[in-house]
C-alpha positions in Angstrom: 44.9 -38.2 -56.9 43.8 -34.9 -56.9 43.1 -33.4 -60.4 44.0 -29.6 -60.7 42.2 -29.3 -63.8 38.8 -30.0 -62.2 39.1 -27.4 -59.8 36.2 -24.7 -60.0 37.7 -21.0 -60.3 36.6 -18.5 -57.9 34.6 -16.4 -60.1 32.1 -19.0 -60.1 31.8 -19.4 -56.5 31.6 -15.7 -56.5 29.0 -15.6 -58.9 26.9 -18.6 -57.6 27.0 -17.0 -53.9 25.4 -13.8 -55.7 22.9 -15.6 -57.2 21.8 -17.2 -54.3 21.5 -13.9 -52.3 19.7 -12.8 -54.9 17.6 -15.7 -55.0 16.9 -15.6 -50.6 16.5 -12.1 -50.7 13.3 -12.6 -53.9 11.8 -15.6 -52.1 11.5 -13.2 -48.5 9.8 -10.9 -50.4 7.8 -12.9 -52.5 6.7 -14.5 -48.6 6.0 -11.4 -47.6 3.8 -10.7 -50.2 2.0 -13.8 -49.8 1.6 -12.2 -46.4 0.3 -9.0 -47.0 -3.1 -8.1 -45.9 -5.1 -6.0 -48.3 -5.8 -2.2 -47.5 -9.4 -1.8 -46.2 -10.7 2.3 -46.9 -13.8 3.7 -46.2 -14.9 3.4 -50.1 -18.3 2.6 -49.6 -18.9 6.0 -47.9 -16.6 8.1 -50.6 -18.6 10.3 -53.1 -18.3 10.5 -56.4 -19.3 14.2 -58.0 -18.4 15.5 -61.5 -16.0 18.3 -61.8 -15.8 20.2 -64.9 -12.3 21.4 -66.3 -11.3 23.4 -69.8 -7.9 22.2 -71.6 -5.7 25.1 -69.9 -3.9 27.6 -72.9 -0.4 27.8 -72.4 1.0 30.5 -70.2 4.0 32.7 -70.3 5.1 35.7 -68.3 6.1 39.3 -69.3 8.8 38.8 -70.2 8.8 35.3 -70.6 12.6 34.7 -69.1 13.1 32.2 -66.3 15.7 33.1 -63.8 18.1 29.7 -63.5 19.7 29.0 -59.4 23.0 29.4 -61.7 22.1 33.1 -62.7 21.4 31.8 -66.5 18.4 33.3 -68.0 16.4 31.1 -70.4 12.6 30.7 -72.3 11.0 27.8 -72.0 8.0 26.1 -72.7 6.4 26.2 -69.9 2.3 25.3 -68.0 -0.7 24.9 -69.8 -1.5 23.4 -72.8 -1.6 19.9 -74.4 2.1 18.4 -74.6 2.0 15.4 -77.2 5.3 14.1 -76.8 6.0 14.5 -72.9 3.5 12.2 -71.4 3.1 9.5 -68.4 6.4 7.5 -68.2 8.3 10.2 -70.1 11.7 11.7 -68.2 10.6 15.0 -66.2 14.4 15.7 -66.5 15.6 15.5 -70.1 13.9 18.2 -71.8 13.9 22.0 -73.0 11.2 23.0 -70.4 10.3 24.6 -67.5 7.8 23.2 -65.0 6.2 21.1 -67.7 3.0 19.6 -67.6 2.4 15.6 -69.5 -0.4 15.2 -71.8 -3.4 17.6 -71.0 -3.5 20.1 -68.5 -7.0 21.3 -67.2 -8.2 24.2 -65.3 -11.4 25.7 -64.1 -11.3 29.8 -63.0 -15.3 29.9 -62.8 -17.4 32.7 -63.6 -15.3 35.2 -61.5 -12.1 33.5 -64.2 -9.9 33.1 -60.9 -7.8 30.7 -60.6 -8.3 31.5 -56.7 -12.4 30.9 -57.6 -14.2 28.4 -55.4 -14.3 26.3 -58.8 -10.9 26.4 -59.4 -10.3 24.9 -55.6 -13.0 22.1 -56.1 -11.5 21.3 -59.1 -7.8 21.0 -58.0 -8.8 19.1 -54.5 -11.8 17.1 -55.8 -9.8 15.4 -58.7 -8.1 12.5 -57.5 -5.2 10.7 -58.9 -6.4 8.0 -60.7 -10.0 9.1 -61.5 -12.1 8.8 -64.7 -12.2 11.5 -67.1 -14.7 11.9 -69.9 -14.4 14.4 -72.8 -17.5 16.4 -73.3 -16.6 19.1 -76.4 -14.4 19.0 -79.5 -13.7 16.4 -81.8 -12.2 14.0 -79.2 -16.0 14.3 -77.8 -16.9 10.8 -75.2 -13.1 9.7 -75.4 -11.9 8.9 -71.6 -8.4 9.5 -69.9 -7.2 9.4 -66.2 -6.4 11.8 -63.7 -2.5 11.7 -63.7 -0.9 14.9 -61.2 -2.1 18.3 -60.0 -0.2 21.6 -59.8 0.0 24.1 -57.4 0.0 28.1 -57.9 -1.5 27.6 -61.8 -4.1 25.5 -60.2 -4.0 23.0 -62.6 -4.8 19.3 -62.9 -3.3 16.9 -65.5 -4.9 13.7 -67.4 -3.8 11.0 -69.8 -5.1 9.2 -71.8 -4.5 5.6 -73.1 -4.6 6.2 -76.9 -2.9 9.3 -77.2 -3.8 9.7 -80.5 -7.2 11.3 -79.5 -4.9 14.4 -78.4 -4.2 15.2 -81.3 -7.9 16.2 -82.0 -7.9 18.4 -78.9 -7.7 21.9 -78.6 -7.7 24.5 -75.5 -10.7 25.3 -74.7 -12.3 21.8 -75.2 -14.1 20.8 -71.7 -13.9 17.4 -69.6 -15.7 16.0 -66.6 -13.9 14.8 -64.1 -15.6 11.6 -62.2 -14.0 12.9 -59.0 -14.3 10.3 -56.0 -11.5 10.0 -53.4 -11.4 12.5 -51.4 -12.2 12.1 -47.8 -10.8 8.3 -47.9 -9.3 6.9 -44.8 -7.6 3.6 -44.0 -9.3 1.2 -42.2 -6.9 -1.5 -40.8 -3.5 0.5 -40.7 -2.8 3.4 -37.8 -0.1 6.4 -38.4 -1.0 6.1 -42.5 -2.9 8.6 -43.6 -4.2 9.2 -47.6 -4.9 11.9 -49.7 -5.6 12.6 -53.8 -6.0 8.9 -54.3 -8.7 7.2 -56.4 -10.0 3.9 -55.2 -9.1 3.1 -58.8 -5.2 3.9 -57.8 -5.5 2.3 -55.0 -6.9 -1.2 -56.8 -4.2 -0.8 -59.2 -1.5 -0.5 -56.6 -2.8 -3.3 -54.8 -2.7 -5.9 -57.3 0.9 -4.0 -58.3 2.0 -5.5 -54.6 0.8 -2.6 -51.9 -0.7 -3.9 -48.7 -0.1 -4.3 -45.1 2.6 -6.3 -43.8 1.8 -8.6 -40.7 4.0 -5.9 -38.7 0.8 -3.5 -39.6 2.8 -1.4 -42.0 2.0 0.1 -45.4 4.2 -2.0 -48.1 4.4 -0.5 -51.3 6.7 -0.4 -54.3 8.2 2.9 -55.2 10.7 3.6 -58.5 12.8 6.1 -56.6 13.7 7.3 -52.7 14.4 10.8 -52.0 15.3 12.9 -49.1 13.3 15.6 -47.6 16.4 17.9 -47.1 16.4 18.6 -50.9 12.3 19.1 -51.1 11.5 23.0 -52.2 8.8 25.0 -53.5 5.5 23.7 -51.4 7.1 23.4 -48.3 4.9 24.9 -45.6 1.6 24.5 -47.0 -1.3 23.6 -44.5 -2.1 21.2 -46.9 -1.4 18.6 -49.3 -5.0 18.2 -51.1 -3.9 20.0 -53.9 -1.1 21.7 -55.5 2.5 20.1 -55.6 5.9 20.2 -54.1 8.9 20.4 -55.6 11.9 18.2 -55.8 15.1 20.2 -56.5 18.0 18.8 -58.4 20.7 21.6 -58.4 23.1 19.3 -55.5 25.1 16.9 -58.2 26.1 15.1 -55.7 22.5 13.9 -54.3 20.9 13.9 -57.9 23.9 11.0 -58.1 23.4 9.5 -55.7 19.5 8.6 -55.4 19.5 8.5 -59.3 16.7 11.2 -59.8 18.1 11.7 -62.9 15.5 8.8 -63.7 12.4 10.5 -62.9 9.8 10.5 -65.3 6.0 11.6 -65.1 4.2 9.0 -63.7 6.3 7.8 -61.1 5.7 6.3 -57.6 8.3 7.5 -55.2 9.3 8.0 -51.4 10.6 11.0 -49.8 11.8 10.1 -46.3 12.1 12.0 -43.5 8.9 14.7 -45.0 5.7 14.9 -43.2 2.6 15.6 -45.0 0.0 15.1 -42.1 -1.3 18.7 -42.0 1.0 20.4 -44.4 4.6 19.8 -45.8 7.2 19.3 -43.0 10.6 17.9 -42.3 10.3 15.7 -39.7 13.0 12.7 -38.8 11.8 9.6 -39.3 8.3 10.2 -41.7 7.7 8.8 -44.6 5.8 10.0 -47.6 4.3 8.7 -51.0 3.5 10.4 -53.7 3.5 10.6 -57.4 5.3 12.5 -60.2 3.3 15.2 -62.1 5.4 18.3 -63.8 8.8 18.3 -64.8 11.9 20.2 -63.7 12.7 23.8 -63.4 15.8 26.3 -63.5 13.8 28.4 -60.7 15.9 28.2 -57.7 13.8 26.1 -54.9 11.8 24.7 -57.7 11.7 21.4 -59.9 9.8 18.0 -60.5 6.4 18.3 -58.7 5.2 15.7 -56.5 1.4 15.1 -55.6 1.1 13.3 -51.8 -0.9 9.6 -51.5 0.2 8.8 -48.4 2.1 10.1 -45.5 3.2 8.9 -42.1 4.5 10.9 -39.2 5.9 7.6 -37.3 7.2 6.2 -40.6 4.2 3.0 -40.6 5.4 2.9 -44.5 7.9 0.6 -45.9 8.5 0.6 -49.2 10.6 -1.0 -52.5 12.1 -0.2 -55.4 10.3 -1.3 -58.5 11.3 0.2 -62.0 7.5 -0.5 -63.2 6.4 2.1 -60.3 4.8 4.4 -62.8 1.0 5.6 -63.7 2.0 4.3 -67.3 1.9 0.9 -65.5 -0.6 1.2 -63.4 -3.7 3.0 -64.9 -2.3 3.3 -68.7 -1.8 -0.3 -69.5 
C-alpha cells in the first residue's frame, strides 16, 4: 500500500530541478571553456617606451561648486591627487565625490605645462591599462604599481599599487615611469574585434581569468556588469578611444535598478552593448564594447563613472559573462 508519509513535498522537486539547471548550465560553460582558443596579438612587434608622469595636485575650480542634473549645488573632492581609501575594487558610487580618481593620479603637462602638450598626449595614449609602473622620486623611490584607468579632459592617468601602504609615503610632485607597451596591438585570430589601452600583461591576466575565443570565432570574456549605450554621456563623439574616458550616467532610477550599476566599483570589467568604439564613441545597434572602470560618479548632468575602452566590435564578435571577480583588484592586484 501506498505510504503518504513517504511522499517527497514539492519544494524539494522545485529545489532539486533548480539545482540541476544550475548544474547544466555550469558544465556548458565550463565545455566551452575547455573550448576556447587563446587570443593570438601582434606582441612580439609591440614597443615598449618609458613615459614619465608627476603625482597630479588636486584641482578645484573658481568657485569650486559643482552644478547637480537636479539643480543641487555641492563641493566635492574632486581630480588629482592621491586618494588612500578609494582604490581598485572600491564602489565608484558610494562616496562624497565628484569624478574621483582611485589611488594615484599622474599627469605630464611638459615644458610648455599644458595639459594639451605633446607630452601630456603621449602620456595619456601610451600608458596602457595594465602596464608596469616604477617610482623614481620620494620616499616611495623603486616601489612598483599598475596602470589602472585614464581620464579625459584633466588628462590624467591613474595607477595602483599592490601594498598600498607605500602611498602613504607619496607626495604630489613625486615622478613615475611608466613601462608603456600596448599600444598599436591587434588581434590575430579573431575578425570584427578590435583592442585599444590594453597591456599584454591585461590581456595574460584575462586570459587565464577565462577570455578567449569561442569555436564560433567570438571574443568570450567575463565582465561584472552590462550596460546600455542609450545611458553613456560625456565622451560621446570622440574620434577616438586611445585616451580619455566616457561616462556612464546614473540619474534614470529605473535603469540604475535594473542593470545594478549601483555595484560599480573602480576596477571593474564591464560591457556596454549597443556602443561602438571603432573610430570614436557611437551608438550603434548591435556593437559591443569592453572596457574598464576608472573615476567615480558625478552630479554633472551627462557626466558619471568613467570608462576606459579594451575592446570594441561593430558586428557584436564579443560575447561576454557575468563574473563578480571582474575587477583590476583581481586581475593585476592579487
Amino acid at each position: 500500500m501506498y505510504n503518504k508519509s513517504l511522499r517527497i513535498p514539492d519544494t524539494f522537486y522545485k529545489f532539486f530541478l533548480s539545482l540541476l539547471f544550475i548544474c547544466i548550465s555550469l558544465s556548458h560553460i565550463l565545455a566551452q571553456g575547455d573550448r576556447l582558443i587563446p587570443v593570438e596579438y601582434n606582441k612580439e612587434r609591440l614597443v615598449k617606451m618609458a613615459v614619465i608622469g608627476y603625482i597630479a595636485e588636486a584641482r578645484l575650480g573658481d568657485p569650486p561648486y559643482r552644478v547637480g542634473a537636479d539643480g543641487s549645488i555641492g563641493i566635492f573632492p574632486a581630480t588629482g591627487s592621491i586618494t588612500y581609501n578609494f582604490r581598485t575594487g572600491d564602489t565608484a558610487v558610494d562616496l562624497a565625490g565628484d569624478h574621483v580618481e582611485p589611488a594615484v593620479t599622474l599627469y605630464n603637462p611638459g615644458p610648455s605645462d599644458d595639459r594639451r602638450s605633446a607630452e601630456s598626449r603621449a602620456f595619456n595614449v601610451l600608458s596602457c591599462i595594465g602596464n608596469d609602473v616604477r617610482v623614481l622620486t620620494g620616499d616611495a623611490k623603486d616601489a612598483m604599481g599598475v596602470v589602472i584607468g585614464k581620464h579625459g579632459g584633466s588628462e590624467h592617468v591613474m595607477v595602483d599599487f599592490k601594498n598600498p601602504e607605500v602611498m602613504k609615503k607619496m607626495t604630489p610632485g613625486d615622478r613615475m615611469q611608466v613601462y608603456a607597451w600596448g599600444t598599436g596591438m591587434e588581434l590575430l585570430n579573431v575578425n570584427g574585434v578590435k583592442v585599444m589601452n590594453m597591456s599584454p600583461q591585461l590581456m595574460e591576466a584575462l586570459t587565464k581569468a577565462g577570455m578567449g575565443i569561442t569555436p564560433e570565432g567570438k571574443l568570450r570574456i567575463n565582465v561584472a556588469l552590462t550596460i546600455p549605450a542609450k545611458i553613456m554621456g560625456s565622451g560621446i563623439g570622440s574620434d577616438h578611444v586611445h585616451s580619455g574616458d566616457y561616462d556612464i550616467q546614473l540619474f534614470d532610477e529605473k535603469i540604475v535598478e535594473k542593470y545594478d550599476l549601483h555595484k560599480l566599483r573602480f576596477g571593474d570589467i564591464v560591457a556596454i552593448t549597443d556602443a561602438d568604439h571603432s573610430y570614436g564613441r557611437i551608438y550603434r545597434t548591435g556593437a559591443v564594447t569592453i572596457g574598464v572602470v576608472t573615476h567615480s560618479k558625478s552630479i554633472i548632468a551627462g557626466h558619471g563613472p568613467g570608462f576606459t575602452t579594451l575592446f570594441t566590435s561593430a558586428e557584436g564578435n564579443i560575447e561576454f559573462y557575468t563574473d563578480p571577480e571582474a575587477n583590476l583588484k583581481y586581475l593585476l592586484l592579487k
